[in-house]
C-alpha positions in Angstrom: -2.3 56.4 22.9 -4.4 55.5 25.5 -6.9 52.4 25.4 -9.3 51.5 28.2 -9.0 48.6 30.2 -12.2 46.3 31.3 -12.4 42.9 33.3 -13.8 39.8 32.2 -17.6 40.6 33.2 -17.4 43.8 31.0 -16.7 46.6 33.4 -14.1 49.0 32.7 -11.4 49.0 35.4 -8.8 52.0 34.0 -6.8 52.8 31.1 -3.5 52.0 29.9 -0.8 54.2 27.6 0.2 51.5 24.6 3.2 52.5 22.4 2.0 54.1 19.3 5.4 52.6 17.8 2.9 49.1 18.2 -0.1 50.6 18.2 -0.2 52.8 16.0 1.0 52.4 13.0 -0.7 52.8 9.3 -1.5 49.4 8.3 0.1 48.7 4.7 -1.8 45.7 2.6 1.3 44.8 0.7 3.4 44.0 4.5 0.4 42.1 5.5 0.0 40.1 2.8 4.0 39.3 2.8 4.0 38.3 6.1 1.2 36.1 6.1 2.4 34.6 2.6 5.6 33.8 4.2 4.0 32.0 7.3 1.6 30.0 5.4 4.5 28.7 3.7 6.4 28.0 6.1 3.9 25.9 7.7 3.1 23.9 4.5 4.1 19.8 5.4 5.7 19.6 1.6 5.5 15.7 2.0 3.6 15.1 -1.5 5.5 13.1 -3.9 5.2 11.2 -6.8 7.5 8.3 -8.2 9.8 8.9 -11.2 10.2 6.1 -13.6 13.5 4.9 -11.6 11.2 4.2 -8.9 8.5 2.2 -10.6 8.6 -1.5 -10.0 8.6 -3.6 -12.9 10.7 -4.6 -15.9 12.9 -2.4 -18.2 12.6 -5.0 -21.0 11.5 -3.5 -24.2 7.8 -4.4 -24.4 7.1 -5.5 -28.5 9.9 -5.0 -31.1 10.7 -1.4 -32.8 8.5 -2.7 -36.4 6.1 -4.4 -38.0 3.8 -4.1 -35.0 1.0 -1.7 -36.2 1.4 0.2 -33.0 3.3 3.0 -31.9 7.0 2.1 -31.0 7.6 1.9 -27.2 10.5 1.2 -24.8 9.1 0.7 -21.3 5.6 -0.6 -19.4 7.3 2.2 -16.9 6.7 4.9 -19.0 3.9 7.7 -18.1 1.9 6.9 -21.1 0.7 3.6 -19.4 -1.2 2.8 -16.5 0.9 2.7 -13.1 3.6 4.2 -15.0 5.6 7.2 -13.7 4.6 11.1 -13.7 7.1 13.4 -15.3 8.2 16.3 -13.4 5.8 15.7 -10.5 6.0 16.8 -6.8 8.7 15.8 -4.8 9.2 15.9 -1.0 10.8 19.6 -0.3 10.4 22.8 1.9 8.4 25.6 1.0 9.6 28.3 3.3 11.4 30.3 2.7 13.5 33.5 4.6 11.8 36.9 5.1 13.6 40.2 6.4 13.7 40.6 10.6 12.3 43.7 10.4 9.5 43.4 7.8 8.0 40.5 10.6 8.5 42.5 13.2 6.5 45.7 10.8 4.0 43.1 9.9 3.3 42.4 13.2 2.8 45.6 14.4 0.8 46.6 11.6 -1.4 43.4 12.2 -2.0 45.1 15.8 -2.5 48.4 14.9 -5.8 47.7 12.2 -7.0 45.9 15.0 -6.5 49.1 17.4 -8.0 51.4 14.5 -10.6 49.4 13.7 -11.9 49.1 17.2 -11.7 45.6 17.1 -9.1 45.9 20.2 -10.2 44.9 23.8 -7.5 45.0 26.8 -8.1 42.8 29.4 -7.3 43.7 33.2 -6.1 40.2 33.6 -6.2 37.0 32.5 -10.0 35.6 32.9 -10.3 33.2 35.9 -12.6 31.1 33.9 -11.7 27.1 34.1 -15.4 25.5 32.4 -15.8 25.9 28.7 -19.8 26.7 29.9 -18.4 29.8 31.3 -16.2 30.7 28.8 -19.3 30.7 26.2 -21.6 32.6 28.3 -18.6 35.3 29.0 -18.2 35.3 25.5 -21.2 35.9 24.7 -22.2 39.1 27.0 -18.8 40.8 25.4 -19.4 39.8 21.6 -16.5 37.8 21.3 -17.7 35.3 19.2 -15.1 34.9 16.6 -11.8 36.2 18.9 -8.1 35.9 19.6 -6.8 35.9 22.9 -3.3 37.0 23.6 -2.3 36.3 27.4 0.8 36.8 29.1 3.6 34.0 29.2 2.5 32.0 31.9 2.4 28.3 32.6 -0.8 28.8 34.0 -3.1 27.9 31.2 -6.6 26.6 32.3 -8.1 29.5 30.5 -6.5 28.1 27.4 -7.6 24.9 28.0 -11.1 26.1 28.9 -11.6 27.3 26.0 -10.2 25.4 23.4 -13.2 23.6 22.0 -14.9 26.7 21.5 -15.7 27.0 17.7 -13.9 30.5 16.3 -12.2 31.3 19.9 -8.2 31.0 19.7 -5.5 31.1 22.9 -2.0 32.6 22.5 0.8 33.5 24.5 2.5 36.6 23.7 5.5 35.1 22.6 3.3 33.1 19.9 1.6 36.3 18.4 1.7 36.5 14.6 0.1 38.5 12.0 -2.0 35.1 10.5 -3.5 34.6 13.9 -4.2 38.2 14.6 -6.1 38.8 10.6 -8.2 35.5 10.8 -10.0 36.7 13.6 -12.4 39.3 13.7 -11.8 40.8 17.5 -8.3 40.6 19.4 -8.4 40.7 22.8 -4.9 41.1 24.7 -4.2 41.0 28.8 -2.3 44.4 30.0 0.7 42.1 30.8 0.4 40.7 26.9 0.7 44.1 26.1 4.1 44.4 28.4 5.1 41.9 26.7 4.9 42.8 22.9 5.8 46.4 23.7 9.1 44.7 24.4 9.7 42.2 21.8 9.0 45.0 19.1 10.2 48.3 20.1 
């Protein structure tokens, strides 16, 4: 399948032959939703907890006798019936991902990248933009309609574009080795470099 290329300032430059094994895949809702499931789990901190009644501070003294009292019986201040007692079967400090099949991430992925390719919400970059002022990186935005965007660049430790635009609301910066289905879906238009492109090519055929 052939896609054409354009430069920064909107001018097309050539075309370039993507693998249709990538590129061109039907999208399936169900792998989607699995793999972006999975990846919002895994990302989940899973630090909430709360305490047990062995973990509540105070005395295990039986508070008022069994009878005769007039109120119902009771055998700890600790208990979750009373204020700053415990919680019974709360939260606890775990993990919440969990393990998902090689190839269904890898189908995910390429799924994720060929809606955007049907939908035409795919642009292919001739390079990475030279742009190093977030002003710039608005106004360039802008003129293509890139308002709500993911960039995919090549694997590069040159990353002023990145940094450029990384205060700009709804504008996200990947290398192609950090390229996920999540990122991809959230945003409306994905923009990739034709060396990004190199690079997924070979990470998923």
């Amino acid at each position: 399948m052939k896609i054409k290329v354009i430069n920064f300032d909107s001018v097309e430059t050539g075309s370039i032959d993507v693998n249709d094994a990538v590129f061109a895949v039907e999208p399936r809702q169900d792998v989607l939703a699995r793999v972006i499931h999975w990846q919002l789990a895994k990302r989940r901190a899973g630090t909430h907890k709360t305490k047990g009644i062995s973990e509540i501070s105070g005395t295990g003294k039986k508070p008022y006798k069994q009878k005769g009292t007039g109120s119902a019986r009771q055998g700890s201040l600790r208990s979750p019936q009373f204020r700053g007692g415990a919680r019974i079967f709360g939260p606890v400090v775990r993990d919440h991902g969990y393990s998902l099949n090689k190839k269904i991430r890898r189908l995910g992925l390429c799924m994720a990248l060929s809606a955007k390719a049907a939908s035409g919400d795919l642009l292919i970059l001739d390079n990475t933009p030279s742009v190093d002022k977030t002003k710039q990186v608005v106004e360039k935005l802008a003129t293509l309609e890139l308002t709500n965007s993911l960039f995919i660049l090549q694997n590069t430790n040159d990353n002023s574009f990145a940094q450029a635009a990384a205060n700009v609301k709804n504008v996200d910066v990947l290398p192609s080795i950090g390229a996920n289905v999540y990122s991809i879906m959230k945003r409306k238009r994905l923009v990739l470099t034709q060396e990004a492109v190199k690079e997924l090519e070979a990470r998923l055929v």
